[in-house]
N, C-alpha and C positions, 0 to 999 in steps of 0.2 A: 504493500500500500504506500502512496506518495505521505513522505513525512514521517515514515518509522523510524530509520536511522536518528534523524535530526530530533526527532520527538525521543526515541529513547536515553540520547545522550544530555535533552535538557532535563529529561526528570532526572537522569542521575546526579546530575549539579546541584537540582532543586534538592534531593533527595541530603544531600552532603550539610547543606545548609539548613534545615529544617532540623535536623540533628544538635545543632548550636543552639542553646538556651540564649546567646549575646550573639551577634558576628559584629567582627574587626572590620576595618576598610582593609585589610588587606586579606578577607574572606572574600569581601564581596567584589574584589578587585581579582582574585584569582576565580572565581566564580564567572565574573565579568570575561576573562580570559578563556574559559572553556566555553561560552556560549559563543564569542565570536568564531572560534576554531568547529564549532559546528555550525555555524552557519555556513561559512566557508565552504567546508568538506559537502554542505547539502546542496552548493554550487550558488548561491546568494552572491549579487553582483558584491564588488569591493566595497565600493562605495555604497552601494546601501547599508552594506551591515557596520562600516565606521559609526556614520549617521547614527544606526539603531544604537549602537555601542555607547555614543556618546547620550543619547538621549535618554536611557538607562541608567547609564553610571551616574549620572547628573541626578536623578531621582534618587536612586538608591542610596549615594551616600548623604541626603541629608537627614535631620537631627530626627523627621518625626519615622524614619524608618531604624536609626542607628537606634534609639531609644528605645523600640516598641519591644513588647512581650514576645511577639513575633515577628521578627523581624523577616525570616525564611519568609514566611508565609506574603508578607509585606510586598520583598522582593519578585515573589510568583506574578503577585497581581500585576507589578509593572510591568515585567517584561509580557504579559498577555497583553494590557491595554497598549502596548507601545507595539505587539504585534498585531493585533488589531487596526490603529491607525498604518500600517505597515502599506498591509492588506487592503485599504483603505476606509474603513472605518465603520460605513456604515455599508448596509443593502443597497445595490443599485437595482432600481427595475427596469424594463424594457420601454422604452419609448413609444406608445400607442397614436396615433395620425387621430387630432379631433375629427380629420373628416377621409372616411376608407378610402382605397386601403392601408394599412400600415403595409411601409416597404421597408424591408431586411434584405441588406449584403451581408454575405459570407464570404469571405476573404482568409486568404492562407496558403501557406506552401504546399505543394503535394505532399501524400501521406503524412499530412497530419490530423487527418479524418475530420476533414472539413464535410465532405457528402454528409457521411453516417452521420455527424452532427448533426448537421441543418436538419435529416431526418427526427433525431431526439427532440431537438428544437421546436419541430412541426407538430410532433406527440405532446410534449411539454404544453405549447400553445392548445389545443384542440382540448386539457383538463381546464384550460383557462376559460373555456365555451367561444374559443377564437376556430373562424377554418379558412386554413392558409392554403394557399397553393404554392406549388414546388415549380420552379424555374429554370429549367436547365441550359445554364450560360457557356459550361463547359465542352466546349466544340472540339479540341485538341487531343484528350486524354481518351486513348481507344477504350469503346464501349462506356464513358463517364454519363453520356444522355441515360441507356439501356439503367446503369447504377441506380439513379437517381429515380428514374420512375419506377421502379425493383423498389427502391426506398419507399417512395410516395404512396406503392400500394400498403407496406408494410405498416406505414400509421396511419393510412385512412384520411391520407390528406389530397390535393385537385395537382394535377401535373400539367406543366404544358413546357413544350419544345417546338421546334421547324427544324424538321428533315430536313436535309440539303444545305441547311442554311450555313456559312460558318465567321458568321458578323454578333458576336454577342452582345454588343450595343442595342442592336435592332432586334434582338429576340427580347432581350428585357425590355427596350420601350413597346414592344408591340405585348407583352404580356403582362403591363401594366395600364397600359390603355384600352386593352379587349377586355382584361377583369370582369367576369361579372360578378358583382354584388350583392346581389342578390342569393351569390351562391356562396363566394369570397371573399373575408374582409383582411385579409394578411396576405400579403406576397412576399416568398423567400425566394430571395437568387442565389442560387450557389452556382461561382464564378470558378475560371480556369484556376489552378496551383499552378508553379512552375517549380522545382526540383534547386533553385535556390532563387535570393531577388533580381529580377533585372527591369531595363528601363522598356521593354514591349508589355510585360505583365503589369507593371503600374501603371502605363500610358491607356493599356486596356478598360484596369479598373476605375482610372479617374475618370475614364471620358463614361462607364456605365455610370457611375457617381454624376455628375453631369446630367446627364441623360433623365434617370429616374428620380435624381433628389431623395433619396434614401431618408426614411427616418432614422435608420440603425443603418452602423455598419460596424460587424462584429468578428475580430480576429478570430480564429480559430488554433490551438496554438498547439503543439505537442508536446505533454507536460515531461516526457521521457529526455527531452533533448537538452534540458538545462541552459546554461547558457547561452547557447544559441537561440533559446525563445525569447529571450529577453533584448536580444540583435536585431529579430524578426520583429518584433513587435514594436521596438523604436522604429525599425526603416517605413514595416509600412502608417505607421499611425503619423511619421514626417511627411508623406506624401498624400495618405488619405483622412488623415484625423480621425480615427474611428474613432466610433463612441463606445466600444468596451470589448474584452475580450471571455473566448470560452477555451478553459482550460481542458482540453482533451486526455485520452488516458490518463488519468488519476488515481484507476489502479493498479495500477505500474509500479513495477518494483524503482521508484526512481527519488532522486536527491531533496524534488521540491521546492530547488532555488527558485527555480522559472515562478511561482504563484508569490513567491516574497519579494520577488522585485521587477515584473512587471507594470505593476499599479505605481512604483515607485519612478520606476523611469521613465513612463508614459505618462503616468498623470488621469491615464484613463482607467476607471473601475471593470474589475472581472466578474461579470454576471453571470457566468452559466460554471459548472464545473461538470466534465461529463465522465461518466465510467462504463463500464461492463460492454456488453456485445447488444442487451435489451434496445429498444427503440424509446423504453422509459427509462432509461439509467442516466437520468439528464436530473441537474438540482440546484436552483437559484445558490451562490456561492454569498455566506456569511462571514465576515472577515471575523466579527468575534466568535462564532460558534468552531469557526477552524482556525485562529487560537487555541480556545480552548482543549480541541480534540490533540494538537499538538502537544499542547504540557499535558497530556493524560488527566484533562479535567471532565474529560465527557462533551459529550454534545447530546443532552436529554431534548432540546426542542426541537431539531432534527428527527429524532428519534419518534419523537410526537408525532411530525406532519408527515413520515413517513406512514407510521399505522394510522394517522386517521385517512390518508389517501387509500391505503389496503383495505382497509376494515370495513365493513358495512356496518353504518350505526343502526339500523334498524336489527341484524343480527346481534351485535355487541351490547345493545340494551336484553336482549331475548336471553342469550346465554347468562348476563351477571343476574337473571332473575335466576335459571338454573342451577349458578353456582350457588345463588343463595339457601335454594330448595335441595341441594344435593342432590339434582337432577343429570347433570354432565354424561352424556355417553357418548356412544362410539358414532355417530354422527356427528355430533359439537366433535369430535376428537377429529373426524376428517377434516371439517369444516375451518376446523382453528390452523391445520397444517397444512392446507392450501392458503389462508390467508398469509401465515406467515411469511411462505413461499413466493407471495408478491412484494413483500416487502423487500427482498435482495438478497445477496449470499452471508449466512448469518454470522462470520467474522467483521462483514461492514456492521450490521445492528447490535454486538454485542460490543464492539469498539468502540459506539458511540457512549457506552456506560461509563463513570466513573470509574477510575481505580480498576479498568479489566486489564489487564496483560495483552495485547495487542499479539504481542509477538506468539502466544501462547493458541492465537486464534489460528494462525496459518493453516488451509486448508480446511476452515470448518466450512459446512454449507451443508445445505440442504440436497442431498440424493434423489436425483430426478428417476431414476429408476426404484428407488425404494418406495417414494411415493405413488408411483404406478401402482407397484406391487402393495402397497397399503390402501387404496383405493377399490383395488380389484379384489382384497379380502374384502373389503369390509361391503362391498355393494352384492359378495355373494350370499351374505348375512340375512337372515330371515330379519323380519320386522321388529319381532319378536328380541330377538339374539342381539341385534344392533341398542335397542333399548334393555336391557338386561343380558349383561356379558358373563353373570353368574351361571348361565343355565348353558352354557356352551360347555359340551363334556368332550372327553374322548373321541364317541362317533359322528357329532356334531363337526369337531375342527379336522374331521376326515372328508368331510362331506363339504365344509366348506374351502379346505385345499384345494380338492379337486376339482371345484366349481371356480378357484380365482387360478387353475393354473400353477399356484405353489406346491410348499410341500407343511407339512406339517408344523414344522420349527419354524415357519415362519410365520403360519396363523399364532403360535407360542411369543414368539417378540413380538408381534404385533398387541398381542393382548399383554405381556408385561410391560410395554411402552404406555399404554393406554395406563393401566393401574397407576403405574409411575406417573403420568403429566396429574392424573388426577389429586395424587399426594402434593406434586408440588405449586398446582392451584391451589391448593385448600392452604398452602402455607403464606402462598404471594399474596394471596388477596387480603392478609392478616398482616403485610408488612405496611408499617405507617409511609413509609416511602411512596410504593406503589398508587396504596392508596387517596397521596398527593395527588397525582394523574390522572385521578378517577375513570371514567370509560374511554381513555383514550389510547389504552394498553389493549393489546390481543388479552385473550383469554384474560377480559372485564377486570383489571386489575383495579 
């Protein structure tokens, strides 16, 4: 995941400091010393992390932190709030046209999944009750048109291109002025990449900029390349001013520089952060909540608007009646582990937790074949059997083996996974934490 390395090596500073009942300035000067050497190593321009460095130290060594009972603790919060404004401070949202359509460029080098973004983007949009159509600008890159409407069907968004045509000027004004309205109130163009910057690729994209008057025009960036997205993203935001960028592969086994000092060097806010291969692994980017997830503080409000995106409240009220009545069976049991299942691979959701071990997570996720395979036990299940799991004997989980296709042992875990989540609802919805969150947890926490 983007930001483990760096993230592990600030808790372990924090982790030093918090230790100290007092710290010295030359605690928090050698503390100050290993954060810059991890920024560094996580590929963070020079210059920005002097900057950060200095704006830090400047906080940290005065009287009302040297003083404090906590001083560690003191320290944590600075360097998040100072990561925070880093990142740029606050949410940026996307610029909507009072009068349709809103127009989005998508701008970016090749492979740095600019298409599949714009795709995400397209999906992102349409939970917004926006429907955009998809624009294919990209004349040059063999089979990029074919990509792109392959995409477009994929989130259920409006496509259009001209065959033959190979003038992307004139396909984007002609598919912003044909719009219909009626159908469309978002046009996304996703424009050529070229394999690094040159002056035919920008000369292209300024004269589309030109042309359609963009509301947005939105880097695309690849979060894997480090330093070089932060080259990228000064050259074209000099030529084309974009209004913000989207952080691509983020989860990537990668350094993370690129997200700490884009916003710094550009000036422009990173609104989208995108992951996974889904066409939904797309997520407005919080500069404090990724902070936070950084120092291993958690990102709980994340966590939230992920399951209430998942969850259906009208089921999530139905089950915490359930739980209440000690009703929970082997339907709520499926029911709960497809939801969760939407929510993403469960090392991202458990990471967003306080205090989880991150590194501990590696490879957790959710078994897309197991779930098959627990779907198809459980729907071989008499009516009867699915609401009371006690009356399933020996001939019973023979009969329903053979009717999902498994073997026996696996109607057996399937029924001691079920006994087990039931154990540990009955314990979550009893934690004062949880029950902070009221219905906005899976399984009615």
């Amino acid at each position: 995941m983007a930001f483990e390395s760096l993230g592990e090596k600030l808790q372990q500073t924090f982790k030093k400091l918090k230790g100290h009942g007092k710290v010295s300035e030359k605690d928090i000067k050698e503390a100050m010393r290993e954060i810059k050497m991890a920024l560094l190593e996580a590929d963070v321009n020079f210059k920005v992390v002097k900057s950060f460095e200095n704006a830090v130290k400047e906080k940290a060594l005065g009287s009302e932190v040297m003083e404090s009972l906590t001083p560690g603790q003191q320290i944590i919060k600075i360097v998040r709030d100072e990561l925070t404004a880093l990142m740029g401070g606050e949410n940026s949202k996307l610029t909507v046209s009072p009068k349709p359509p809103t127009v989005i460029m998508m701008v970016g080098l090749q492979g740095a999944g600019k298409t599949t973004t714009t795709g995400k983007l397209a999906t992102y949009l349409k939970k917004q009750g926006k429907k955009p159509l998809l624009v294919a600008c990209d004349v040059y890159r063999p089979a990029a048109v074919k990509q792109l409407e392959v995409v477009a069907g994929q989130c259920g968004a409006g496509f259009f291109s001209k065959p033959g045509s190979n003038k992307p000027v004139e396909i984007a004004k002609e598919a912003v002025k044909k719009c219909d309205l009626s159908i469309y109130d978002t046009v996304i163009i996703d424009t050529a990449g070229r394999l690094h910057i040159d002056e035919e690729l920008m000369g292209e994209l300024v004269a589309i900029k030109e042309a359609v008057e963009p509301d947005e025009i939105l880097l695309v960036v690849d979060a894997m390349t480090g330093q070089d997205a932060v080259n990228v993203a000064e050259s074209f935001n000099n030529q084309l001013d974009i209004t913000g960028v989207v952080l691509a592969k983020m989860d990537s086994d990668t350094r993370g520089g690129a997200a700490l000092s884009v916003r710094a060097v550009t000036g422009k806010p990173i609104k989208f952060a995108a992951s996974g291969e889904k066409m939904d692994d797309l997520e407005q980017f919080y500069p404090d909540r990724m902070a936070s997830r950084i120092l291993g503080l958690g990102d709980v409000l994340s966590l939230i608007d992920r399951a209430e995106e998942a969850m259906d409240i009208k089921k999530a009220e139905e089950l915490e009646k359930k739980l209440r009545e000690a009703s929970f069976n082997l339907n709520d049991f499926l029911d709960q582990m497809e939801q969760m299942k939407k929510m993403g691979p469960m090392e991202n959701i458990l990471g967003m937790l306080p205090g989880i071990n991150t590194k501990a997570l590696q490879g957790a996720s959710i078994d897309e074949k197991q779930m098959e395979r627990t779907a198809a036990i459980i729907k071989s299940m008499t009516k009867k059997e699915r609401e009371n799991s006690s009356i399933i004997n020996a001939s019973r989980k023979r009969r329903i083996a053979a009717g999902s296709g498994t073997d026996v042992k696996d109607v057996n875990v399937l029924l001691n996974n079920y006994e087990n989540m039931k154990k540990m609802i009955k314990q979550m919805t009893g934690n004062k934490m949880m029950k902070k969150f009221g219905k906005k947890f899976p399984f009615g926490m």
